[in-house]
N, C-alpha and C positions, 0 to 999 in steps of 0.2 A: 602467544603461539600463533605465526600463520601459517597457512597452507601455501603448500608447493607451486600449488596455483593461482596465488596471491591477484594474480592479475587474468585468470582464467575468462572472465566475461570477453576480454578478445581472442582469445585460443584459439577459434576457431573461427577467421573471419568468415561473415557474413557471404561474400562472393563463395569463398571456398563450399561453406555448407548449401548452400544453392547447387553447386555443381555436382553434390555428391544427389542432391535429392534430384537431380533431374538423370543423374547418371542412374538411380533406383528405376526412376518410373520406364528409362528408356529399355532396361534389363527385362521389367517387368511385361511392357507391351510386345518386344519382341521372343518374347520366349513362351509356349503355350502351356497352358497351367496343368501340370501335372498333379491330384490329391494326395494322397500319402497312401499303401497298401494298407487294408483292416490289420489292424493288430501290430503296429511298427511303430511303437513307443520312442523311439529313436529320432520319429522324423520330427523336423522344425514345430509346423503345426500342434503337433500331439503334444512334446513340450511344453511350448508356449499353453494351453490348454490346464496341463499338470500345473506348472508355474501359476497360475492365474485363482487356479484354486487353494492351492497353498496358503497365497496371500490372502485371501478371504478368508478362509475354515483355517486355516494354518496347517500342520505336520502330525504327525503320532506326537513326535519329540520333543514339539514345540507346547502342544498341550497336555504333555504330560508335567509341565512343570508348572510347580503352585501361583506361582509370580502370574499366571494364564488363567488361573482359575475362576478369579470373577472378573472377566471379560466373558467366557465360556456360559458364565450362568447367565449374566446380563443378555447375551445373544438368546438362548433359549427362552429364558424370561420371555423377550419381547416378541419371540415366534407361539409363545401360548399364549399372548395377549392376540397377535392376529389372528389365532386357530378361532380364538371366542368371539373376533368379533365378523370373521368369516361363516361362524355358525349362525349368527342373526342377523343376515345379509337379506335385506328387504330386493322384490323384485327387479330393482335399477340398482343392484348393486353386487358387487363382489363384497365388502365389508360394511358392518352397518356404523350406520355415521357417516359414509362416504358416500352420498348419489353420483350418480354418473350420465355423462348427455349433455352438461352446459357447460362442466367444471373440468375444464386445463387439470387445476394443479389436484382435483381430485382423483382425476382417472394416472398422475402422475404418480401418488401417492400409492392409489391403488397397487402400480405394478414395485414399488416400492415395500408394497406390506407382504407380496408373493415372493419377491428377493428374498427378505428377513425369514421368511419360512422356509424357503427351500436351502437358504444359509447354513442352519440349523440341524437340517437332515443329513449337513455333511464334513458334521464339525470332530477330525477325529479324538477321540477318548471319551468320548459322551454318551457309549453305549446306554447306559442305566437312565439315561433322560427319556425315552420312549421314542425319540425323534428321530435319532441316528439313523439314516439308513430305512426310517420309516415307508414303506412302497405304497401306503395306503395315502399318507400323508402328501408324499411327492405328486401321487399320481394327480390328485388333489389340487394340486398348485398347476399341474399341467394343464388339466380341464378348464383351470379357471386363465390360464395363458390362453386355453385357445378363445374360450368365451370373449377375452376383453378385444382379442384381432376382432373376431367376427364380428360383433355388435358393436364395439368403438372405435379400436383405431384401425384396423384394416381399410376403413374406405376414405380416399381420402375427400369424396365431395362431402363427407362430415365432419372432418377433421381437423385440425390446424387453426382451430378457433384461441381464444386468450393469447398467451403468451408463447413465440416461437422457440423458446428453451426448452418449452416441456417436451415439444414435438420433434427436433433436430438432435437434443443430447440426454435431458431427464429420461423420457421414458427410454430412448435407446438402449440408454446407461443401465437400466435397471435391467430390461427385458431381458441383453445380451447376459450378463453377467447369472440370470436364472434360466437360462438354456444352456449355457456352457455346465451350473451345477446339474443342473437332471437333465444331460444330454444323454444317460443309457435310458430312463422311462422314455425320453422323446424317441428314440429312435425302435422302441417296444412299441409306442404307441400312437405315436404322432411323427412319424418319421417325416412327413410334410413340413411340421411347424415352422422347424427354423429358418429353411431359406423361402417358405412366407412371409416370415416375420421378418428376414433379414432384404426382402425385396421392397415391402412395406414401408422400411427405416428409408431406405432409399429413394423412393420415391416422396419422401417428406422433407429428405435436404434440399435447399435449395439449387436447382439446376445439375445436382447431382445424379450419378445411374452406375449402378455395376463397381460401386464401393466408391466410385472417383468425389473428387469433395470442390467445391467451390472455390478458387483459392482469391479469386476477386472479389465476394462475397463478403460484406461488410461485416456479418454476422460472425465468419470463419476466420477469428484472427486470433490471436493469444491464448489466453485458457481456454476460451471455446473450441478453435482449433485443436489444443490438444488434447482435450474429452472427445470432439468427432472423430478425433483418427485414433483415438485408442481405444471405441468402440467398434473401427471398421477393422484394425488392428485383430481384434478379437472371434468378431464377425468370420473374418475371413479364416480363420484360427479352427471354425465349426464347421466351414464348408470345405476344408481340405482345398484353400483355396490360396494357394503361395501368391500368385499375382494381386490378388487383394492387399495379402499382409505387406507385400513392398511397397505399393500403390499408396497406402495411409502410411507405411512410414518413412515414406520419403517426404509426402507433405507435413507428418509433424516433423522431421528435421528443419521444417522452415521454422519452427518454433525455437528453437536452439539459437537459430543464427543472432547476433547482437544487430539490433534495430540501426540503421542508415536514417536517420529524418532526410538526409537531400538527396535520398536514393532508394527512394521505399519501393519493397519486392510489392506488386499490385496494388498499393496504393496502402499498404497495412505498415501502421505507428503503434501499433500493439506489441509488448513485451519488453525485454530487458535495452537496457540500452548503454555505452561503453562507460557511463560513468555510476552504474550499479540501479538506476530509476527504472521502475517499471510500471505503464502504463498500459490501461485498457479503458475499452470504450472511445479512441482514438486520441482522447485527452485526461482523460481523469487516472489523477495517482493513486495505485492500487493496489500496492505491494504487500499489505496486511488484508486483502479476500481474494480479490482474484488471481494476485500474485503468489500468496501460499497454497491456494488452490491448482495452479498450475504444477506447481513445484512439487504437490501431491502424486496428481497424476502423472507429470514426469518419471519421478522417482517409481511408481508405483509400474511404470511403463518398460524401464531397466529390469526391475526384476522379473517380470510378466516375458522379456525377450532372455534374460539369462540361459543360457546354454542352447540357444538356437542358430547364433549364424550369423542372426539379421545382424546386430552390431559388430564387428571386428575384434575394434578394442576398445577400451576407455576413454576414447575421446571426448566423449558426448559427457561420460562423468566428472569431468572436467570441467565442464563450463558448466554444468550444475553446483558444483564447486566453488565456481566462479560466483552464483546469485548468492548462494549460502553466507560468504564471507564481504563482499561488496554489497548485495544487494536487499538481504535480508536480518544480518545481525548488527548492523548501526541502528538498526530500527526496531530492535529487541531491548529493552533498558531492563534489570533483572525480573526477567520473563514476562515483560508486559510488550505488547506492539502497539507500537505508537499511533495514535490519532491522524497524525497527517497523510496518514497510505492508507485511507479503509474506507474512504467514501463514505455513501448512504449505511453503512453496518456500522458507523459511531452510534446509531439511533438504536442499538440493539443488546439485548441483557445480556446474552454470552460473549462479549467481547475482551479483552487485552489481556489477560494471563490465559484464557481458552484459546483464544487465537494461535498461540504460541504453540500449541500441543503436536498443530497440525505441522509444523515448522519440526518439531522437535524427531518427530518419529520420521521426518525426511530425511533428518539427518542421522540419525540411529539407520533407516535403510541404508545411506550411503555410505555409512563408511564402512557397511558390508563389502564394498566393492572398492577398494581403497585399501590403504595399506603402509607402513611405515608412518611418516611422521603425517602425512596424509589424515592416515584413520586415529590417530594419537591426537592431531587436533582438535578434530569432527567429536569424537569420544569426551575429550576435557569439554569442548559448548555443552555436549550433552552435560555432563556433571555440572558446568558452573549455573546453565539455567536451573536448574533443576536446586541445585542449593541457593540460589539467591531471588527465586518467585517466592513471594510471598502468599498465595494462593496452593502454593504446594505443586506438585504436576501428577495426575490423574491416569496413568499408562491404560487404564480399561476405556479410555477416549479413543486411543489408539484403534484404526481400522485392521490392521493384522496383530493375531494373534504372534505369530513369528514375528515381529517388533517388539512387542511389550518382552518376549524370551531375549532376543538381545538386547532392549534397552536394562533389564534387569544384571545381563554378562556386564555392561559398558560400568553401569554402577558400582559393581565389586572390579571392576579394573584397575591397575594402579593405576592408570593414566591420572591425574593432577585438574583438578575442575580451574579452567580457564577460559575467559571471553577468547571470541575469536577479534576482537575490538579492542586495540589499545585502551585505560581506563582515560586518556587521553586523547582527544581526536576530533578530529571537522572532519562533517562531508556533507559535499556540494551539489547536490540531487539538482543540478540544476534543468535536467532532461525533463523535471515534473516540477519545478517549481518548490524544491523543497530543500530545507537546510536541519542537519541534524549537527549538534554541539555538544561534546562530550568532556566530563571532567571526573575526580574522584569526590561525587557525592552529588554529582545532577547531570540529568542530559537537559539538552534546551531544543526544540524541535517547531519550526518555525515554517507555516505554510502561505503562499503564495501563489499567486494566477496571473496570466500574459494572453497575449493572444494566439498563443501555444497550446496553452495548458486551464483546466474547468477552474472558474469561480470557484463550486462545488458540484456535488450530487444529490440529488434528489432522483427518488425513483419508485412506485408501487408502494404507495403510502408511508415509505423510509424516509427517515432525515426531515423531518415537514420544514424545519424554521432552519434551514442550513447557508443562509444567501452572504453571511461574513464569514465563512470557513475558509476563506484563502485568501483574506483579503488581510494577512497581517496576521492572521490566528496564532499565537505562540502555547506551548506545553512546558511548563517549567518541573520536569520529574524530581523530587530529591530522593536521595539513596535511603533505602530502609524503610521505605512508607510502603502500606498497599494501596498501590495507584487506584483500586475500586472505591477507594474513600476521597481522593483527589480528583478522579475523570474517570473516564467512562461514562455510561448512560445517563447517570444522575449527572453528572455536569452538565452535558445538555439540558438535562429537563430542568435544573435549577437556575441556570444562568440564563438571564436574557439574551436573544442570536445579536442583539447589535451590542452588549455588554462582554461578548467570549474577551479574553485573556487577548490583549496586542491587538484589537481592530478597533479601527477610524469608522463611524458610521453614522449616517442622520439618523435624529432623534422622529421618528417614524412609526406609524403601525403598518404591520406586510400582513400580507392574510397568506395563509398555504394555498397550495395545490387545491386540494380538496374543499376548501372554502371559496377560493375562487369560484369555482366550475363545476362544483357539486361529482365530480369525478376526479382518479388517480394520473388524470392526464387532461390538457386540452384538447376537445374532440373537435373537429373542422375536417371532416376528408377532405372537402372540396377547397380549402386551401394548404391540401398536403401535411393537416395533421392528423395521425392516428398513431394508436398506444405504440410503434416502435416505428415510425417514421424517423428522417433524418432531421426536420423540420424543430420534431418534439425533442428529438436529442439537443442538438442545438440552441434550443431557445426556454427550453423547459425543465431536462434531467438535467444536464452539465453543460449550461452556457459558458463558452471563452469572455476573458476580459477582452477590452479592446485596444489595450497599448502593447507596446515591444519591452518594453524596460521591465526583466524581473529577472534576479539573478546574484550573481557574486565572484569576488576571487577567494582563493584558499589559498595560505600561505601555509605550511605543512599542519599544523594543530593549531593554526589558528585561521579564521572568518571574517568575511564583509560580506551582507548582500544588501541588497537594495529594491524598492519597488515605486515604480510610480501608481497609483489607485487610480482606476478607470473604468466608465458602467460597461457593463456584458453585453453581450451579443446580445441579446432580448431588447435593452431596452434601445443598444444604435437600429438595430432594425425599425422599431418603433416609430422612433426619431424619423428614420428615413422614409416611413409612409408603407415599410414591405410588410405588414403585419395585420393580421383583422382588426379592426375595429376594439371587438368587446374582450381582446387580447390584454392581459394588463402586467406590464412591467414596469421595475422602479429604478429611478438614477440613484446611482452611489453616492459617494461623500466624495470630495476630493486632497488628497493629500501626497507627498513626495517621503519616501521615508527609505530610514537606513538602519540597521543590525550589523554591532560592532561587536564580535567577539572576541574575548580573552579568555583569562584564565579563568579571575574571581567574579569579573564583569561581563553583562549584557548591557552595551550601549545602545541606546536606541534613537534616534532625531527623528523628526516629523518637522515637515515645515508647509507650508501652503496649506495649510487642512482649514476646508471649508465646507461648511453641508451645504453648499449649491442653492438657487433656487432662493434663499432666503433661510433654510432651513438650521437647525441646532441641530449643533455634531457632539459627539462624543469619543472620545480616544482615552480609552481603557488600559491603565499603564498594568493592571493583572487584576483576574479574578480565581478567587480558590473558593472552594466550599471546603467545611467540615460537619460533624456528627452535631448534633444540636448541645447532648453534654458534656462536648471537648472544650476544652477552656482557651477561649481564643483571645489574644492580648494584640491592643495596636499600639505602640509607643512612639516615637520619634523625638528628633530635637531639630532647634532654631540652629541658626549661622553663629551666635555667639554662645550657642554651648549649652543655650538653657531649655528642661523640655519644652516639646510640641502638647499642645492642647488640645482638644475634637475643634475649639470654640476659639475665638479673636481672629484678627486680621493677618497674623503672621504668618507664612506661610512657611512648612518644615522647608528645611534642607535634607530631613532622610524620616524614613520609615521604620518600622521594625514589623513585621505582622509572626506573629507565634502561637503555632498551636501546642501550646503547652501540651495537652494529654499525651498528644504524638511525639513531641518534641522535634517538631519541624520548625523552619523561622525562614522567612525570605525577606531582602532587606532593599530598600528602593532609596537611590540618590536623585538628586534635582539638581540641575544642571540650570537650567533655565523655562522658561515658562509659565504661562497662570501657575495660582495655586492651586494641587493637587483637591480633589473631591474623597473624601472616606467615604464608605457607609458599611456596615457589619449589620446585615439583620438575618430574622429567621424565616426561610419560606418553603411553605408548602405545594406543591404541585407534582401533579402526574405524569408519571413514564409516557403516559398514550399523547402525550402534547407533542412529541419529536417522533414517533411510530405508531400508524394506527393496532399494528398485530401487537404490539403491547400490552398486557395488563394494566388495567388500572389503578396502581398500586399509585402511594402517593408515596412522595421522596420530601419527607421534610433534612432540609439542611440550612446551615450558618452561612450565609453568604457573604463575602470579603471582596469588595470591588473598592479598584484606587482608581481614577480617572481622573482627564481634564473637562471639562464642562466648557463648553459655546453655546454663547444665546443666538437665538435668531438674529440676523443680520449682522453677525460681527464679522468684522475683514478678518483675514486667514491666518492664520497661527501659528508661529514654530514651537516646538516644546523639546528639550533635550533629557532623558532619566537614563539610570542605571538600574539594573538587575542583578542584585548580591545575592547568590540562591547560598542556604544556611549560615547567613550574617548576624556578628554579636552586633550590641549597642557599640561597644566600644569601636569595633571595625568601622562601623558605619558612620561613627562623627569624625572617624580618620578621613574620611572622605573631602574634609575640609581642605585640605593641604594637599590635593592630589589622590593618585598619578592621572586619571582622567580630564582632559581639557578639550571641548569644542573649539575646532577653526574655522569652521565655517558649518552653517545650516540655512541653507536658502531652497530653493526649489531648483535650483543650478547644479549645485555643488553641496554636498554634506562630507564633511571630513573630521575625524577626531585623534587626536594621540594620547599614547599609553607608555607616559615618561619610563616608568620604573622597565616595562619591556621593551621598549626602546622601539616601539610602532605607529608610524601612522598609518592611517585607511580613509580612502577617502571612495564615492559613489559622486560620478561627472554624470549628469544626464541630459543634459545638451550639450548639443555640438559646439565646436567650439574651443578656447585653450582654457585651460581652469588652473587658475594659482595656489597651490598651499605649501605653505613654509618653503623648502629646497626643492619641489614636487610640483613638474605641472603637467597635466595631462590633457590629451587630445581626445575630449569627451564625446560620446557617452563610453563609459569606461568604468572597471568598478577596479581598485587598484590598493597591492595592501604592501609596505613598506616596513624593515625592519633592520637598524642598524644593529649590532652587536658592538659589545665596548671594544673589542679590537680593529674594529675600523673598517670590517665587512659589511657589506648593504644584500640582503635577500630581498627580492622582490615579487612580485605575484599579481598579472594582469589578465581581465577579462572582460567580453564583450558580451554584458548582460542584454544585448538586445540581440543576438543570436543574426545581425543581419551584414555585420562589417566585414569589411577585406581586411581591414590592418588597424590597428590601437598602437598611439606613438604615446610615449610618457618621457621627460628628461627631468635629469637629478640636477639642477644646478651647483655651483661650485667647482672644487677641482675636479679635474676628469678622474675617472675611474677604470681600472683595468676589467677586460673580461674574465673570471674566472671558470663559472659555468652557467651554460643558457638550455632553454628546451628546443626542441628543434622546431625552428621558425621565427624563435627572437634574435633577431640584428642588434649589436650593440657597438656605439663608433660616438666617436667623439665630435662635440659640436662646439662653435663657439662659446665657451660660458658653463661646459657640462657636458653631461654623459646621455646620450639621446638612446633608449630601448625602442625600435620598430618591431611590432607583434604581430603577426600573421595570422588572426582570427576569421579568417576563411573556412566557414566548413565542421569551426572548431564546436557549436552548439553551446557555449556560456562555459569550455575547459578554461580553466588557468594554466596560462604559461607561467614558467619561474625563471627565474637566473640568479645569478649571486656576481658581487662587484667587490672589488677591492681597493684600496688606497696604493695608487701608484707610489712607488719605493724610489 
């Protein structure tokens, strides 16, 4: 089932929503700001207000219903956990446990544990809790609002120490949202506070004054951007102050607009982009934290403006629309979110069926606002996640009470639980370096880095050993597992960083962050590092690789991409002499590699792979963990039929690995290259190895790695495998007679075809004419080819370096008719063949297509 707005991510181009938000702010400066009269429930402001609290405390109506109930307690719950710990509040503190005066995220916290209470006092149907409405209690939270301005954050020559999140958007976040709830005690008794507190916020944005926001501001871009205006949003909401509220939301409409990379509004590559990638931190893929987090507060933003004014129509819910279906559910596999969009939060216990939650009640919002087969859609994702997470799905996660009451309506709906994801399907995230492959019974999710897009991330003690997480990392989901037994936290912590699943890497020891440098950062002011400089980002949280080549074409449901490996930015600076001294970066391995997707197959080539330097490499054909008492079986067979052994010289033709308990199986063909490495052992080690905020909990699991192994000094290597995800023995010795065949694998050219589906695909990464079979293309080019038995040719080219004017490819043999092209492929007859000219100007690594036929 799609939506209406199947293609919603350009709905509203980018130039268009620029015009509208500069058309806000112009409305807004010239027109002088009128408040609202006392007591004119009617007006915008007051609304927006109403609305705002709603969504937090929810309705009469909405908690009067059971399905709300322990979410209701749960809130209370953890407001008489603050009252007790607010009563044994030591001299430097508003709660005890929490000192205040050095600690960012304590005094963050702080105004965090005065939300959750005054939350609490205004939660309706909860008379009999003692809290409701409590004056004794509010008043309470008020005092301790004004103590924390006075003595912490009000000044700012004390102020704006650690991290600038807590001071630009955390504590904002918090403050605003517990002034808007006891905005009658504030105005009984502190009728000052708020536009103290709302002057204060202000003056800790960067460059900001009188609600206006930084839009140059490197800090002010994607989800952050839409936390700062949807706290000024609000802000302005308590000062009866309309030119505010157009003022922030005209700058979050920048958020809306789909990302330009060769035309960026202030210099900002944060957020959505036309082919569903969404990016923060200027390069790192992000679409499972800071991407569901925006999409949070989006959502959360629509309902907060319902019935005011500020939006017209439904536009805007449209290309929300747009992320949901493009950019957020290829990356949902049953209800887990994938690994390759979460950055430093892979390091972290609540991750992949939790992550989802946050997803889930976005979508429960929206198809509040929605309608016909729209919200019939939106409704079915609800239901199909929801039946096919294996973790179950938890609605008292849920931030409004009024969520969990519709997501409970959405569930007894007839509506029909359905992906919004074909069970069939490629998508070519090429905007972030990312490839998601979709089948009935696995997704395949495949991360990569350029000089575009981060290595990985590492950030405040996250992620410690993360330095091959894009460098080839593959995720092989199968259907019906709970992926917390296959990835998540424990896979990091069990898997060696140069061992992960699909990466090329020298045989090396890397020290963290933290071992380095005895800190969560490298400190150097004086050569422009400190904990959020551009410098540290750059070279330290999320370094770019340093080549152009990472990418794909898509041929409708089926994939090629391609990556050349190349060291990060840390260490070319190094190289170059730009870096201190006792700075210490590592060079990578080097190899040329390609991902051929089909149906039942993941092909995969490698060629030039070298550890550099002299070093031993390692190219990891998969690693899986299981449960120590799951019964884990490795089989395989020889070329002449007879089994594979752990032991002798022969090396398999195929694999079998099965975890009997689970009844999982993934099945691996050998194409060419050394002979494959086993090893199945059992190991112990600690969550807190990949995050310091971790427990020390130890993660024993079964570990399954298949690899090639190089020794020191051996010249460079191609290797070709297959990836059979739930393969019998029997499937896998069929492997002998086809349909897979390599045509080439060199560091030039990688190319393979897929007899039975009638494809070849080839990855050109030098310039130059590259020959395979009837196919030659005018490299670098990633290019995927497909005859049908009636004599049709589809085709599908793309310019994985992001930097050409034009990609030519020609069919040799008889000529071929046009029958349909994308716009910008030329097709015309040449001597000898059918010549495609492709217009990859501008195009960011899309696939153009066309389709050819046999002249009659």
């Amino acid at each position: 089932m799609e939506l209406s707005r199947r293609t919603a991510l350009s709905v509203i181009p980018a130039a268009a929503l620029w015009t509208v938000s500069q058309a806000l702010r112009t409305e807004a400066a010239a027109s002088p700001n009128t408040p609202p009269s006392p007591g004119s429930p009617e007006e915008p402001p007051a609304t927006l207000l109403s609305n705002t609290v709603a969504v937090f405390a929810g309705t009469t109506e909405s908690n009067s219903r059971p399905e709300v109930a322990p979410k209701l307690a749960s809130l209370l719950a953890t407001a008489h956990t603050r009252l007790t710990a607010m009563d044994g509040a030591g001299p430097d503190e508003i709660f005890e446990g929490v000192p205040l005066g050095t600690s960012d995220p304590n005094l963050s916290t702080s105004y965090q544990y005065l939300y959750e209470i005054a939350l609490a006092t205004c939660l309706p149907g909860t008379g009999a809790s003692g809290l409701y409405g409590n004056a004794t209690v509010r008043r309470r939270v008020v005092d301790a609002l004004a103590r924390l301005h006075d003595d912490w954050f009000g000044d700012q020559s004390k102020g704006y120490y650690g991290n600038w999140f807590h001071w630009e958007i955390g504590i904002p976040a918090h403050a605003t949202r517990t002034l808007i709830l006891l905005r009658d005690e504030l105005a009984a008794h502190r009728p000052d506070l708020t536009a103290t507190y709302v002057a204060s916020m202000d003056a800790y944005l960067r460059n900001g004054k009188d609600g206006d926001v930084d839009l140059d501001s490197r800090f002010h871009t994607g989800a952050n951007l839409a936390d700062i205006t949807t706290n000024r949003i609000l802000q302005g909401a308590l000062l009866g102050d309309g030119t505010r509220i157009t003022k922030a939301l005209a700058d979050q409409l920048t958020v809306f607009a789909t990302i330009d990379p060769y035309r960026p509004r202030h210099g900002v590559t944060d957020g959505f982009y036309a082919d569903g990638s969404f990016v923060q931190h200027g390069s790192v893929a992000y679409t499972g934290s800071y991407g569901k987090g925006l999409l949070t507060r989006i959502v959360q933003t629509v309902k907060i403006l319902d019935g005011t004014g500020y939006v017209p129509d439904d536009s805007l819910v449209g290309v929300v629309q747009g992320w949901v279906a493009d950019g957020f559910a290829p990356l949902i596999f049953e209800g887990w979110m994938m690994e390759i969009v979460k950055g430093r939060a892979v390091s972290r216990t609540g991750t992949g069926y939790a992550d989802v939650t946050a997803v889930v009640e976005a979508v429960v919002d929206l198809s509040a606002h929605t309608a016909g087969s729209d919200a019939e859609a939106l409704e079915s994702y609800v239901k199909h996640i929801r039946q096919t997470s294996k973790a179950g799905l938890d609605p008292t996660a849920f931030v409004s009470p009024v969520s969990i009451a519709r997501y409970a309506d959405i569930l007894d709906s007839p509506a029909p639980a359905r992906d919004l994801v074909p069970a069939a399907a490629h998508a070519a995230y090429n905007a972030m370096d990312r490839t998601v492959h979709r089948r009935p019974g696995y997704a395949f999710a495949l991360a990569r880095s350029s000089a575009r897009v981060s290595m990985y991330e590492y950030m405040s003690g996250e992620n410690l050993m993360p330095w091959f997480q894009g460098a080839g990392a593959h995720y092989l989901y199968l259907s019906g597992a709970d992926q917390r037994q296959a990835y998540g936290v424990d896979y990091f912590t069990a898997v060696p960083p140069q061992r992960l699943a699909g990466v090329t890497a020298p045989a090396e020891t890397r020290r963290t962050v933290p071992e380095l440098y005895g800190t969560l950062w490298y400190d150097n002011p004086e050569r422009g590092f400190t904990s959020s400089s551009e410098s540290q980002n750059a070279y330290v949280y999320f370094p770019r690789a340093t080549q152009e080549f990472s990418g794909g074409a898509r041929l409708g449901t089926y994939g090629a991409a391609g990556l050349v490996q190349s060291d990060d930015a840390a260490y070319a600076a190094q190289q170059a002499g730009t870096l201190p001294d006792d700075f210490v970066a590592y060079r990578a391995a080097g190899a040329t590699r390609s991902w051929f997707m089909f149906d039942d197959e993941i092909l995969v080539l490698s060629a030039g792979v070298t550890g550099r330097a002299g070093r031993a490499v390692t190219t990891t054909v998969d690693s899986r963990i299981a449960d120590p008492s799951s019964p884990v079986v490795v089989t395989g067979g020889l070329r002449d039929g007879s089994p594979w052994h752990s032991t002798g010289a022969a090396p398999p033709t195929w694999l079998r690995y099965a975890d009997e308990g689970r009844g999982l199986s993934v099945g691996y063909v050998f194409l060419s290259g050394p002979p494959p490495v086993v090893a199945l052992d059992t190991v112990t080690r600690s969550r807190r190895l990949v995050r310091l905020a971790n427990a020390d909990t130890a993660v024993t699991k079964q570990l399954f790695t298949l690899s090639y192994e190089q020794a020191a000094g051996e010249r460079p290597t191609s290797m070709a495998h297959a990836l059979i995800p739930n393969a019998s023995a029997r499937q896998l010795a069929g492997y002998a007679h086809g349909p897979l065949s390599v045509l080439s694998n060199t560091d030039r050219l990688q190319a393979a075809a897929h007899t039975r589906l009638g494809i070849t695909a080839a990855n050109a990464f030098t310039a130059g004419t590259h020959r395979v079979g009837r196919l030659s293309i005018d490299g670098p080019a990633s290019v995927l080819l497909r005859r049908t038995a009636e004599g049709t040719y589809s085709v599908a080219v793309s310019d994985p370096t992001t930097t050409r004017g034009t990609v030519s490819i020609t069919l040799h043999g008889r000529p071929l008719k046009h029958v349909s092209a994308d716009a910008g492929v030329r097709v015309h007859r040449v001597p000898g063949g059918t010549r495609l000219d492709v217009t990859t100007h501008h195009a960011y690594g899309r696939s153009f297509t066309a389709t050819l036929a046999r002249r009659t």
